[in-house]
C-alpha positions in Angstrom: -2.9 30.3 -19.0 -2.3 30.5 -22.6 -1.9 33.6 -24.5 -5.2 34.0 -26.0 -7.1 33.4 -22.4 -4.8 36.2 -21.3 -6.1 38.3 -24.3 -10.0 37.4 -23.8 -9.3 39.0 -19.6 -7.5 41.4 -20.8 -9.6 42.5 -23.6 -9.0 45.4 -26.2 -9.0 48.3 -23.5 -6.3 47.3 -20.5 -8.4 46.3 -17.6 -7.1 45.6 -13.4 -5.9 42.0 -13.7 -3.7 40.1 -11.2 -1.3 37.5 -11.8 0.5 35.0 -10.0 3.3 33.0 -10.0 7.3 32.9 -10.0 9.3 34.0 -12.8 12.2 31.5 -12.4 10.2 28.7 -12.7 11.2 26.7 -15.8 9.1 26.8 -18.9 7.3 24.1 -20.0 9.1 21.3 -22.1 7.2 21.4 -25.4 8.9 18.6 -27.2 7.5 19.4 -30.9 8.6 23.2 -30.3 10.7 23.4 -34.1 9.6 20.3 -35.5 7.8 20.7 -39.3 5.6 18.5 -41.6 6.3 17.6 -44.7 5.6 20.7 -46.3 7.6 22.8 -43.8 4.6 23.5 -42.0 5.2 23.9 -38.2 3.7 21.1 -36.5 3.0 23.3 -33.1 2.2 26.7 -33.8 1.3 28.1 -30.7 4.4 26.7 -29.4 6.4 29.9 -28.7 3.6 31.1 -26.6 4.9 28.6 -24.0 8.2 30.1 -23.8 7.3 32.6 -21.3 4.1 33.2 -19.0 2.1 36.1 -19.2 3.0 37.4 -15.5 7.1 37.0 -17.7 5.3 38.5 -20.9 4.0 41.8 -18.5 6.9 42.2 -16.4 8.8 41.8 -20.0 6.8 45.0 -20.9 7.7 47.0 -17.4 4.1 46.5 -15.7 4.7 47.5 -12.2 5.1 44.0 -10.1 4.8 43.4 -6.5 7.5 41.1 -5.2 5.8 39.1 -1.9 9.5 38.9 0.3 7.9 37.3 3.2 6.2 33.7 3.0 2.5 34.7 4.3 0.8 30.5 3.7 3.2 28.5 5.7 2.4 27.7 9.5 3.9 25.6 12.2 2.7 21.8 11.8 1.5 22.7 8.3 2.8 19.3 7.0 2.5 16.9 9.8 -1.1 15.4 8.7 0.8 14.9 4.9 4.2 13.7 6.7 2.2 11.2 9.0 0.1 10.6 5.7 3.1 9.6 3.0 5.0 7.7 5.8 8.2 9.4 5.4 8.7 8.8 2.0 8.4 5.1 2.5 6.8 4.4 -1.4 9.9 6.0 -2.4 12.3 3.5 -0.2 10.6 0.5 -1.5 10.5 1.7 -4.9 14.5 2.3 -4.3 15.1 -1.3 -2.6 13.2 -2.9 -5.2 15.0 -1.7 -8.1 18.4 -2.4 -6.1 17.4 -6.3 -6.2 16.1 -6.3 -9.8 19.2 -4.4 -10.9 22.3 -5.1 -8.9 24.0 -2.7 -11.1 22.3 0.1 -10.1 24.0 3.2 -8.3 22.7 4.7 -5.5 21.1 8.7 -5.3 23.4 10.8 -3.6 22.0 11.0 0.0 19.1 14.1 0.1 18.7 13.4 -3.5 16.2 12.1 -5.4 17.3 11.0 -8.9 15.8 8.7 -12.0 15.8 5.1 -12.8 16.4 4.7 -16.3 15.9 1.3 -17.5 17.4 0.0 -20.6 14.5 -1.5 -23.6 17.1 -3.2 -26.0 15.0 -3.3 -29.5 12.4 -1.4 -28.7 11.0 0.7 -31.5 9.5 4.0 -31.3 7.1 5.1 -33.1 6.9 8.6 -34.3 3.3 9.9 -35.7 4.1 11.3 -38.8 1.4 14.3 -39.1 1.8 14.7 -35.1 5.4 13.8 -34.3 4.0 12.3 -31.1 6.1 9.7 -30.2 5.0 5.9 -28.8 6.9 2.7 -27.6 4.6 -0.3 -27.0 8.2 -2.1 -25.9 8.9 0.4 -23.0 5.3 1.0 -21.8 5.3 -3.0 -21.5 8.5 -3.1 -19.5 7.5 0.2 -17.6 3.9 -1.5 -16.4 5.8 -5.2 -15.8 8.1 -3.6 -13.5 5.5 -1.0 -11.5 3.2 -4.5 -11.3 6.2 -6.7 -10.2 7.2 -3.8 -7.4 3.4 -3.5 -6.4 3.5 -7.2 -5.9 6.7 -7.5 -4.3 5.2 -5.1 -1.7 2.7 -7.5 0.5 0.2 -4.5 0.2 2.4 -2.1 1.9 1.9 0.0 -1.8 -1.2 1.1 -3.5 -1.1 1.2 -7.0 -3.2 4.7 -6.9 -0.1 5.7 -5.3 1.9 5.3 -8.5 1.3 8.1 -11.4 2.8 7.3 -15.4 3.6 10.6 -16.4 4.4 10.5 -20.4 5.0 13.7 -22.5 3.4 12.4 -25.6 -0.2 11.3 -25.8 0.6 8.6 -28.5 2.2 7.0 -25.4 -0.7 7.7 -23.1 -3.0 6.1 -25.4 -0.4 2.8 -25.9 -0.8 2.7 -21.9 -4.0 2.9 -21.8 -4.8 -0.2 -24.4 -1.9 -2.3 -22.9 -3.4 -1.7 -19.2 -6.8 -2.9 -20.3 -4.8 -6.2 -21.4 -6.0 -8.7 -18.7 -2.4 -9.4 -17.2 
């Protein structure tokens, strides 16, 4: 919820409203939050708004808050459809072993964690939109979609590829995966 949907509920007179949602949770990475145009225009205005969510921005003001203390949703055997579902993690495994035989070099997570694979695109070039600032690599989406289709291969089927999401923080870069993937491959 952005600030100006919180405005158009809220209204010019206060009205009841309820919000939801936990104040520790991190704030959105907005990647263009200080970045200006040639003119020294900011490039994302609304930016700041992101900073903080309105349930932050009312509690920030000293609206009365109601703090749930016990977990009401959760019940026994909840998760067992989703744990007998997702196989105990096992995309995650292969994904893991995979990535240990294409890169020998590779370190293993520490056990109970899960951490990133960061794989190195010598000369790639990024390209950086100049009235946008989004940012695009057709180098790294190529070897980002050679290695998913290699692992999806390597699998026998055990994988589905609508089990894989490409989440990108630009949409320069969503657009440069969509054109590469509708390259017959």
């Amino acid at each position: 919820m952005t600030r100006p949907d919180l405005y158009s509920v809220w209204g010019n007179t206060m009205m009841p409203c309820i919000l939801a949602g936990d104040e520790k949770q991190l704030p959105p990475a907005v990647m263009t939050l200080d970045e200006k145009d040639s003119q020294g225009n900011a490039i994302n205005r609304p930016g700041r708004d992101a900073r903080i969510s309105p349930l932050e921005f009312f509690m920030g003001l000293g609206m009365p808050v109601y703090r749930l203390r016990t977990q009401l949703r959760m019940a026994r055997g909840l998760f067992d459809l989703s744990k007998i579902e997702l196989d105990a993690h096992r995309v995650g495994r292969d994904l893991e072993s995979f990535a240990f035989v294409r890169y020998p070099e590779l370190n293993a997570a520490p056990t109970g964690s899960l951490q990133p694979i960061f794989i190195h695109c010598e000369n790639s070039h990024c390209h950086i939109d100049p009235i946008t600032k989004s940012k695009s690599n057709k180098d790294q989406v190529i070897v980002a979609l050679d290695f998913i289709l290699d692992f999806v291969s390597s699998t026998s089927g055990r994988v589905d590829p609508s089990q894989i999401a490409i989440i990108t923080p630009y949409t320069a870069n969503v657009d440069v995966i969509k054109s590469v993937q509708k390259d017959p491959k």
